[in-house]
C-alpha positions as CSV (number, residue, x, y, z in Angstrom):
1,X,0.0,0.0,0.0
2,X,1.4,3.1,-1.3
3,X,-0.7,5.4,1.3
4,X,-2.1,5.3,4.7
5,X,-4.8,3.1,5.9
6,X,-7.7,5.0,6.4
7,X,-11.7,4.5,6.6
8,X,-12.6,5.4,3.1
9,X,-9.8,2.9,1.6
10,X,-9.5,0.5,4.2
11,X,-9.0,-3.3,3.2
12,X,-11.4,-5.1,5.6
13,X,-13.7,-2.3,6.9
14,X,-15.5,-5.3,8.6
15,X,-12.6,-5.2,11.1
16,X,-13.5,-1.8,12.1
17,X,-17.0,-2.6,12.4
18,X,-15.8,-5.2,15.0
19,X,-13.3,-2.9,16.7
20,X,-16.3,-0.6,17.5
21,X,-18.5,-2.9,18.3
22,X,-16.3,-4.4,21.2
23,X,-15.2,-1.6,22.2
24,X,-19.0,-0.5,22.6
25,X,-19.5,-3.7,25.0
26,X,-16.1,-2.6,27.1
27,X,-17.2,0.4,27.9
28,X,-21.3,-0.5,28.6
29,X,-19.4,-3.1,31.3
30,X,-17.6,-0.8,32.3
31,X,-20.4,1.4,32.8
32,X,-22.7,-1.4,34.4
33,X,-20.2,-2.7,36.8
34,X,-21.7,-3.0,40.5
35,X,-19.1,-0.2,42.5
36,X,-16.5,-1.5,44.4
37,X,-17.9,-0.7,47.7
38,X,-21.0,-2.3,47.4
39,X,-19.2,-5.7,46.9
40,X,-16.2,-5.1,48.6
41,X,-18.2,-6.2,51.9
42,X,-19.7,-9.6,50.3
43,X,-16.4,-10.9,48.7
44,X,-14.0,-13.4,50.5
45,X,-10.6,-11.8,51.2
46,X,-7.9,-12.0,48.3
47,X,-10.1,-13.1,46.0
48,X,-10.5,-11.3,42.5
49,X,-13.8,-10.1,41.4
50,X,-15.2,-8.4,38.1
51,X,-16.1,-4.7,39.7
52,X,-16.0,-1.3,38.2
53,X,-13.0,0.7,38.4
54,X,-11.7,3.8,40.1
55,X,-11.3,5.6,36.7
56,X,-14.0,4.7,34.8
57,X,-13.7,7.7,32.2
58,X,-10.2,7.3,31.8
59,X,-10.7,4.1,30.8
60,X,-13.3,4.8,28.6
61,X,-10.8,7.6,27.4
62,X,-8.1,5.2,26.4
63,X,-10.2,2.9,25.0
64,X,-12.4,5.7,23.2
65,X,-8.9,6.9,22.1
66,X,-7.7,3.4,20.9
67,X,-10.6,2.9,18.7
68,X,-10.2,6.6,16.8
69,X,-6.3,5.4,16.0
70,X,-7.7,2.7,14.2
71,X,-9.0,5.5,11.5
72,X,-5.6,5.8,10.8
73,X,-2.8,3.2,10.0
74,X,0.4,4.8,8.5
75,X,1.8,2.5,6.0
76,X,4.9,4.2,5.2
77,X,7.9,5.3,7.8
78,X,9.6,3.4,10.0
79,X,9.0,5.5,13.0
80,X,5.8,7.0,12.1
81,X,4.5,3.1,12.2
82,X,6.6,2.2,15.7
83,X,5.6,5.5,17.2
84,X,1.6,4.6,16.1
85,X,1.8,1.2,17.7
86,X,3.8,2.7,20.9
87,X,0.6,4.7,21.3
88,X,-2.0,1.8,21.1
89,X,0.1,-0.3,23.3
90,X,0.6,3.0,26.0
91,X,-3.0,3.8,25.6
92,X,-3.6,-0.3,26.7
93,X,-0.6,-0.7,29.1
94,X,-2.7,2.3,31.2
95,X,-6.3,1.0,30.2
96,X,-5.5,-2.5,31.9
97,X,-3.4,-1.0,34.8
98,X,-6.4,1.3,35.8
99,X,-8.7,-2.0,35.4
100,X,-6.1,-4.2,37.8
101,X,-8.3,-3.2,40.5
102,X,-11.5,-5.6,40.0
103,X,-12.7,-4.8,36.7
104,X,-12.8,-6.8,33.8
105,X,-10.2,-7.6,31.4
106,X,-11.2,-7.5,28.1
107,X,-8.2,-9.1,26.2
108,X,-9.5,-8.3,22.7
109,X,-8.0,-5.2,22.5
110,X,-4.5,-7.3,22.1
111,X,-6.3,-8.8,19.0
112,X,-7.1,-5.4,17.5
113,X,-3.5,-4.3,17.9
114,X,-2.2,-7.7,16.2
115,X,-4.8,-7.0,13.0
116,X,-3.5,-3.3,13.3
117,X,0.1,-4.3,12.8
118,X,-0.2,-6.9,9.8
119,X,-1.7,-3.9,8.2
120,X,1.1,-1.9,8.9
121,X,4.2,-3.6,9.1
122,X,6.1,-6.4,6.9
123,X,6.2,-10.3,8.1
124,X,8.4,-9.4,11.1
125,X,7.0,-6.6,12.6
126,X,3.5,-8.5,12.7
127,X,5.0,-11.5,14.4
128,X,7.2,-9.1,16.9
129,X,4.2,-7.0,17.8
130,X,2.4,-10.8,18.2
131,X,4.7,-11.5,20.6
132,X,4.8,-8.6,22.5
133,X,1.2,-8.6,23.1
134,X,1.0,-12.4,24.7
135,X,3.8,-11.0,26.8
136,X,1.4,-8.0,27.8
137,X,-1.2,-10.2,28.4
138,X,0.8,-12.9,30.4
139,X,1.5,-9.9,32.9
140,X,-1.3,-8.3,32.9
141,X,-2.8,-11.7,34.0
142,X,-0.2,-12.4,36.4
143,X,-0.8,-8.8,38.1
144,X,-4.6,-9.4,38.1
145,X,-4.0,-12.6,39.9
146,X,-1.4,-11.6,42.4
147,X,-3.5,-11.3,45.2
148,X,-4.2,-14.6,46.3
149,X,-2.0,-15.7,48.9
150,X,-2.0,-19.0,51.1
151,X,-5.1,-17.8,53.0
152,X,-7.6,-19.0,50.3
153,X,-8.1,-23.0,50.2
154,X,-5.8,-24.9,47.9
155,X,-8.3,-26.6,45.6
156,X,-9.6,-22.5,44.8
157,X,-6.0,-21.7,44.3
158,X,-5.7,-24.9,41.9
159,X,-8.6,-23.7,40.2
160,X,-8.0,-20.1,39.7
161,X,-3.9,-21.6,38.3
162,X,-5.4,-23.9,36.1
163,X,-8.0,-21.1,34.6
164,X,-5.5,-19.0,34.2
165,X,-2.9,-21.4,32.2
166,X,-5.9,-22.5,30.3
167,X,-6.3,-18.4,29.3
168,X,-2.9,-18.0,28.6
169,X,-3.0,-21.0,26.0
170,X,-6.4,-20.4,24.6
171,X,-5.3,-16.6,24.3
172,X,-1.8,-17.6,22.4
173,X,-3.7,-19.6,20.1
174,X,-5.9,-16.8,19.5
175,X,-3.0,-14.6,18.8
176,X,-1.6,-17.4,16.1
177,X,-5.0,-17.9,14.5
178,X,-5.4,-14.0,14.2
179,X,-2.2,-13.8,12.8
180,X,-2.3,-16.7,10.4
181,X,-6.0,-15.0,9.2
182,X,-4.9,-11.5,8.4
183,X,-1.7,-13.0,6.9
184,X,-4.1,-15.1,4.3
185,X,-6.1,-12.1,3.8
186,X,-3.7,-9.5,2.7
187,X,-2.0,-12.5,0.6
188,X,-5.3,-12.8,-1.1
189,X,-6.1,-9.2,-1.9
190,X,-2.4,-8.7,-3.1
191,X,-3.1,-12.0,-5.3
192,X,-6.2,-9.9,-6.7
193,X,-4.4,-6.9,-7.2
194,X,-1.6,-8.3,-8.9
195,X,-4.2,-10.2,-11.3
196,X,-5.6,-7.1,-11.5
197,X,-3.0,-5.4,-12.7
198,X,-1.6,-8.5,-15.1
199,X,-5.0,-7.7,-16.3
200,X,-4.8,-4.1,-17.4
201,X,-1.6,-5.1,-18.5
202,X,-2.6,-7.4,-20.9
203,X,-5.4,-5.4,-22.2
204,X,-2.7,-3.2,-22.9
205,X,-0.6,-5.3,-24.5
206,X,-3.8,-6.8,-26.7
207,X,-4.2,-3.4,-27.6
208,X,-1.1,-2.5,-28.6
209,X,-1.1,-5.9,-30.3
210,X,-3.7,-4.9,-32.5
211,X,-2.6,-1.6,-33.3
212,X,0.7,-3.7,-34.8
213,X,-1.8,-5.8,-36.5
214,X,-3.5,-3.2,-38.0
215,X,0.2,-1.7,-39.1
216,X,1.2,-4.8,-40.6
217,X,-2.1,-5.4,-42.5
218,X,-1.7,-2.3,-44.3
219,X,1.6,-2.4,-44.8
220,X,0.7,-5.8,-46.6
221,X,-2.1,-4.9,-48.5
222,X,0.3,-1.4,-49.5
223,X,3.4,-4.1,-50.7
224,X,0.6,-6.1,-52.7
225,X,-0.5,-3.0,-54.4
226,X,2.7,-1.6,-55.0
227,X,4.4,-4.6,-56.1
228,X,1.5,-6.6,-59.0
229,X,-0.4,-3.4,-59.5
230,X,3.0,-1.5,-60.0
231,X,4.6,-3.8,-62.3
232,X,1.7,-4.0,-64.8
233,X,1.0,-0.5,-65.0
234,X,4.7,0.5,-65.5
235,X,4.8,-1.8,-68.5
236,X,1.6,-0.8,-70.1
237,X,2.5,2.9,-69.6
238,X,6.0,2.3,-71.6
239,X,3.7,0.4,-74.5
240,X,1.0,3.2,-74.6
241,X,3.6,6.0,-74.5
242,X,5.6,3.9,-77.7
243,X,2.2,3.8,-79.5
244,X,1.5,7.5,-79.2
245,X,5.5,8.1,-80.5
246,X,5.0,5.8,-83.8
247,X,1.1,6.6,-84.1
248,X,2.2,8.7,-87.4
249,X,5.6,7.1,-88.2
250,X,4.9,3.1,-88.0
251,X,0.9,3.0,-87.7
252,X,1.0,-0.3,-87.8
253,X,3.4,-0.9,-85.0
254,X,1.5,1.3,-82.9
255,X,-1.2,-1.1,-83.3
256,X,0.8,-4.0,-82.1
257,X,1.9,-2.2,-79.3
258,X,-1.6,-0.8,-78.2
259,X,-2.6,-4.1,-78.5
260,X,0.2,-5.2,-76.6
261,X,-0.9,-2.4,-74.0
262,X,-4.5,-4.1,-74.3
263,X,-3.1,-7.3,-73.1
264,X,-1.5,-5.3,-70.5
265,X,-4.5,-4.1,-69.5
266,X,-5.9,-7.5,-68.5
267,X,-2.8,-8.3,-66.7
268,X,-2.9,-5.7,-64.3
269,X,-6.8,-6.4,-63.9
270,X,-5.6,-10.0,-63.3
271,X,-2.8,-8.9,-61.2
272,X,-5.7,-6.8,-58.9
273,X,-8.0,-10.1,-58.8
274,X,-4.6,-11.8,-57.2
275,X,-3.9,-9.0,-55.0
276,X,-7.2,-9.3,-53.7
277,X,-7.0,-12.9,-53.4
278,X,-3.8,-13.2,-51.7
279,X,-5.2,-10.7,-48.8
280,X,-6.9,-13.8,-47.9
281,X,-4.9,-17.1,-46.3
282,X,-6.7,-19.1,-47.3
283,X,-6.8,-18.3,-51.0
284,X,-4.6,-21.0,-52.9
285,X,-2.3,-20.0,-55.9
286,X,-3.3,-21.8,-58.8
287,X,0.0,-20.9,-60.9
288,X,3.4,-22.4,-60.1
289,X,5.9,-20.1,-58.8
290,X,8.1,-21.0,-62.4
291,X,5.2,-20.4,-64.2
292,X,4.8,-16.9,-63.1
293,X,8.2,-16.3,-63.1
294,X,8.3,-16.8,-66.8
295,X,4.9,-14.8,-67.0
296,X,7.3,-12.4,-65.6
297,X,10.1,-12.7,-67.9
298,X,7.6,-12.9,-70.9
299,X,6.3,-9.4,-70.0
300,X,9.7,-7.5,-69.2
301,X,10.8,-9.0,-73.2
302,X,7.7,-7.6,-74.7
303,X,7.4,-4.5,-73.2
304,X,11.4,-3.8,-73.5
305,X,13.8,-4.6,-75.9
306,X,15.4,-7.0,-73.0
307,X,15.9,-10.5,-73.6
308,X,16.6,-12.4,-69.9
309,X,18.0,-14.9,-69.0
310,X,16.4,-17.3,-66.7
311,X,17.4,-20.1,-64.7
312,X,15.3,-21.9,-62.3
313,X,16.1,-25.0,-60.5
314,X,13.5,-26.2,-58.0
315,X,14.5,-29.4,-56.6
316,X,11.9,-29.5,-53.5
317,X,9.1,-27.7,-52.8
318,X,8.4,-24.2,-51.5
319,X,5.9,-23.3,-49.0
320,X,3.1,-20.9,-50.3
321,X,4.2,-17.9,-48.4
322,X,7.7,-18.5,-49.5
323,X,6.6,-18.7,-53.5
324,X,4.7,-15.6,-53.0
325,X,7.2,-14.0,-51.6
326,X,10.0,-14.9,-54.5
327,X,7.4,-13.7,-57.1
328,X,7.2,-10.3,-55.5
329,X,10.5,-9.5,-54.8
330,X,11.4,-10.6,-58.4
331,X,8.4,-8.9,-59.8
332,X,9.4,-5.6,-57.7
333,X,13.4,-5.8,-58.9
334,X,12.5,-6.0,-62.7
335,X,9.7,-3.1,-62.3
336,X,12.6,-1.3,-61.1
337,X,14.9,-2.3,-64.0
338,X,12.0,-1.6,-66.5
339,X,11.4,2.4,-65.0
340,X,15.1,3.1,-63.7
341,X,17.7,1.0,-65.1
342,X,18.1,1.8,-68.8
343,X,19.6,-1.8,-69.0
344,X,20.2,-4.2,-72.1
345,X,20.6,-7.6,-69.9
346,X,18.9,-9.2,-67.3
347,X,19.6,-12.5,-65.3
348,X,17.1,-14.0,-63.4
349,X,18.4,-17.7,-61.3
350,X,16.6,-19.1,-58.8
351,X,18.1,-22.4,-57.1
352,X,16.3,-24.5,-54.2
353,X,18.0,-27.3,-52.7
354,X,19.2,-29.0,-49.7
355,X,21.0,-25.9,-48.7
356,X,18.5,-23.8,-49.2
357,X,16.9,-21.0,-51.3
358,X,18.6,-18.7,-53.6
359,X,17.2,-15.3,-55.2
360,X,19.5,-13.7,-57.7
361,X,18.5,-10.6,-60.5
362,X,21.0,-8.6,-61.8
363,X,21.2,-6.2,-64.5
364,X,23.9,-4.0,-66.5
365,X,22.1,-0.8,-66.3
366,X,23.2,2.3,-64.7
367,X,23.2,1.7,-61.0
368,X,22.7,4.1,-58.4
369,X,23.6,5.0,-55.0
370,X,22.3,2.7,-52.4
371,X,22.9,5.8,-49.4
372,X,20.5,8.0,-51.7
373,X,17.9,5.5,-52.6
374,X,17.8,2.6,-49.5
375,X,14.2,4.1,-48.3
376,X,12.4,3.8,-51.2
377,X,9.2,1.9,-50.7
378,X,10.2,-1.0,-53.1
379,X,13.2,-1.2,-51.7
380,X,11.9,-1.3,-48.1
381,X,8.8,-4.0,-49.2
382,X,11.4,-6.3,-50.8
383,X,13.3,-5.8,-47.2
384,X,10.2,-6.9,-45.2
385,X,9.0,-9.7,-47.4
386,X,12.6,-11.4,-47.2
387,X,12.6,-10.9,-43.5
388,X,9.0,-12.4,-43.0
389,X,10.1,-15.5,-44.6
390,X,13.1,-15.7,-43.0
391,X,15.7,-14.7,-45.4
392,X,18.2,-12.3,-46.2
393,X,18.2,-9.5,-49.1
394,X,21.4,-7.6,-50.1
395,X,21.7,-5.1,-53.0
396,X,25.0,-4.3,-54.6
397,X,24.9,-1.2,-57.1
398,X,27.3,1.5,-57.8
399,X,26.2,4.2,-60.4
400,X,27.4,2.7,-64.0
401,X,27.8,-0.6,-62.7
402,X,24.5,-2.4,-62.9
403,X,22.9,-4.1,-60.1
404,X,22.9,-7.1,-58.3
405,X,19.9,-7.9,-56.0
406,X,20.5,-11.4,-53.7
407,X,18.1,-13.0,-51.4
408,X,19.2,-16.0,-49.4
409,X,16.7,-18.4,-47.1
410,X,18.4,-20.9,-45.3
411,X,17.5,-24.4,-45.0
412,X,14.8,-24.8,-42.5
């Protein structure tokens, strides 16, 4: 508890309601006790009896007093907490001295002080303060008892010794039980609160959770778009724009290239239908990954005057999120040939074996600087689709010298 014990956040306010509710029976006994002279005449010599005190309202004081410190239980401070159970143990050190002469003893109050400490103190203090009060109660017993001497008859005096062991056992049990009790209720409620707060931890981790999931999804759905989407449109735009150049010079080239940008067209629109699609998990791919890789090469040699070269050796098979992955990455590195690289060669290999899977495009275009151009967007996708399957992507480029774009998976 990071605060002190009071009645508006106190942890078992039934103990309270019990405090007050004994102390309300102390003081009506002490209230309705017959006076000491009016059985001081009646009684046999040296032999206690329950009669009312000498100071009944300072004992109703202390005990009045006791009961309002319960309100308040410091949690914090070393000697804030001993000098707050110095007080309660003062307040019934004089209570029960000013009660030694006849009246009552009413030993719950040593009860109230053990629940007291377990809320205020650690393991040791509760079981120090324990102890202390069977002590305080042992000799407050002993001085209650003191007056019987060798005058009264020895079975009395047996009597009165064995009642009094029998309190002092029944009242160190009590202690233990009380103890034991208050010790499996604060374990308890810190059980709940730390639940509590694993809880409200984990809804804030679920949250957070799905916030990431969200992220991811769209940057998924952003790599699909970019990376099909992209690739047809780029070639269909360098068709169209080849058309409108030799619409007057070469009409009939034109027309084989609009036509070619026709066919174009229902690429993309297919490539949209299996962007959609693979937004799903469950959607199966109904193409090979080598026949869409020559798809692939078929497009970059009719929309360029590049003829690749591809090699593809699949000796087992690939998991359906790895294939996908391969097409896109190579689909994304010859878009980027086809707009940037200005080059005359491709070379396309693809090798799966026992070692693994190897990735390899290269080109003999014009390059550029990876520090300039590392956070592009198809640069980045390519980066996160190796690294959700897995594997590695380097690129190698120098401006005039080509590039050279490698993705290793290792064997799983």
């Amino acid at each position: 508890m990071n605060r002190a014990i009071q009645f508006q956040n106190h942890p078992f306010r039934f103990f309270l309601y019990l405090e007050w509710g004994l102390l309300a029976v102390s003081i009506t006994k002490i209230l309705t006790a017959p006076s000491l002279r009016h059985v001081a005449r009646r009684r046999p010599p040296n032999i206690p009896v329950d009669i009312a005190p000498q100071w009944p309202l300072v004992i109703i004081g202390c005990l009045l007093l006791f009961g309002f410190l319960g309100l308040y239980l410091p949690t914090k401070g070393f000697w804030l907490r001993f000098g707050h159970i110095a007080l309660q143990v003062t307040l019934i050190v004089v209570a029960s001295g000013l009660m030694l002469r006849g009246a009552r003893l009413f030993p719950f109050i040593y009860l109230v002080l053990v629940i007291r400490s377990c809320l205020m103190m650690g393991l040791m203090g509760r079981v120090a303060v324990t102890f202390a009060s069977f002590i305080l109660f042992m000799a407050t017993l002993g001085f209650r008892f003191r007056g019987i001497d060798e005058r009264v008859p020895r079975h009395v005096r047996q009597l009165i010794g064995s009642l009094q062991i029998n309190l002092i056992l029944f009242f160190g049990l009590s202690l233990v039980f009380t103890l034991l009790l208050v010790n499996a209720l604060l374990n308890e409620r810190n059980v709940q609160n730390r639940l509590q707060k694993a809880n409200e931890e984990l809804q804030r981790s679920a949250a957070q959770v799905k916030q990431l999931a969200t992220a991811q999804e769209r940057s998924r759905i952003a790599r699909e778009i970019h990376d099909s989407l992209g690739h047809s449109l780029t070639a269909l735009n360098i068709q169209l724009e080849g058309a409108i150049k030799l619409s007057k010079r070469d009409p009939q080239k034109s027309q084989a290239l609009l036509a070619e940008s026709k066919r174009l067209g229902s690429v993309a629109l297919q490539d949209v239908r299996q962007s959609v699609a693979a937004l799903r998990d469950d959607a199966p791919i109904k193409e090979s990954l080598q026949a869409r890789l020559n798809t692939l090469v078929d497009t970059l040699r009719a929309s360029s005057n590049i003829s690749p070269k591809l090699n593809i050796q699949l000796l087992k098979p690939l998991p359906q999120a790895t294939s996908m992955a391969l097409y896109r990455i190579a689909q994304e590195g010859i878009t980027n040939i086809v707009k940037h690289a200005e080059a005359t060669a491709v070379e396309l290999t693809l090798i799966n074996n026992e070692g693994g899977t190897q990735l390899l495009l290269r080109d003999n275009g014009r390059g550029f600087d990876l520090a300039q151009t590392s956070t592009g967007f198809g640069l980045q996708g390519m980066r996160e689709r190796a690294q959700a399957i897995g594997g590695q992507l380097t690129v190698n480029s120098l401006p005039g010298k080509g590039c050279e774009l490698k993705l290793t998976i290792p064997a799983s």
